[in-house]
N, C-alpha and C positions, 0 to 999 in steps of 0.2 A: 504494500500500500504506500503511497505517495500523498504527500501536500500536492494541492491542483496544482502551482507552481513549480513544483519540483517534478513532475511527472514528465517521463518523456514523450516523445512525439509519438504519435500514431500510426504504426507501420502496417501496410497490409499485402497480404502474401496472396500471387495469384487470384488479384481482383479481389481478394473479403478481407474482411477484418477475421482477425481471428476471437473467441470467446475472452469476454471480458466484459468491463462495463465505459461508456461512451457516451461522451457531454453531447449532444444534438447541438448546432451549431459551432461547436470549438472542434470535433473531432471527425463529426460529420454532417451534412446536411440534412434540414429539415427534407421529410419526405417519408416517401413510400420506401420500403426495402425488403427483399426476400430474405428470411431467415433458413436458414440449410441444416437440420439434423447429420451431426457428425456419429453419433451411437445412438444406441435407443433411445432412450426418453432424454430429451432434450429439455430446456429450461429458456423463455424469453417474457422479459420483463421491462416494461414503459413505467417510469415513476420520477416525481416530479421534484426530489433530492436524492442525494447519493449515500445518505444515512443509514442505509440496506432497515428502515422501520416499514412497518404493516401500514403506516397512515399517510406513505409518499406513493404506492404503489398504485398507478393508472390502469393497467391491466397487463396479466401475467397467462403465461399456457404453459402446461407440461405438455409434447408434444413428439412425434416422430415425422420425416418426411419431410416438408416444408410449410412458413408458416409467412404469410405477408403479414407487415407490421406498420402502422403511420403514425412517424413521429414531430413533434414539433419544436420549436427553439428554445434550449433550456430544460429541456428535460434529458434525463438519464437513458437508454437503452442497454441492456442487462443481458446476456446469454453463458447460456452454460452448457458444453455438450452440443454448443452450434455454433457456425457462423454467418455472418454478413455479408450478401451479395453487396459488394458495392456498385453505382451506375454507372 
């Protein structure tokens, strides 16, 4: 874990991000994005701090296969066991 300052850049491999969590506007663009199941039950999560609390959380899926997601600026995007088409 990092201070948002201290955090490094954003690298993505082969067009996605890989699992992790991602400021919507500082790391990637507001919008639509395909989420991609890397093992079974996958995990993707829109929430509105990075606090990982029950009361920031916009909507979440446990999930296999693929899953579209729309996010907007300032919010968090969450995945675990997926990643991030990027456009």
């Amino acid at each position: 874990m990092y201070a948002f300052k201290d955090a490094p850049k954003v690298q993505s491999r082969d067009g996605f991000l890989l699992a992790g969590m991602y400021k919507v506007h500082v790391d990637l663009p507001a919008g639509e994005y395909k989420v991609v199941s890397e093992r079974g039950d996958s995990y993707v999560e829109v929430s509105s701090g990075s606090a990982h609390i029950l009361d920031e959380i916009i909507s979440n899926d446990l999930f296999q296969g693929e899953r579209y997601i729309e996010v907007s600026n300032g919010q968090y995007l969450k995945t675990a066991g997926a990643k991030i088409k990027l456009k």
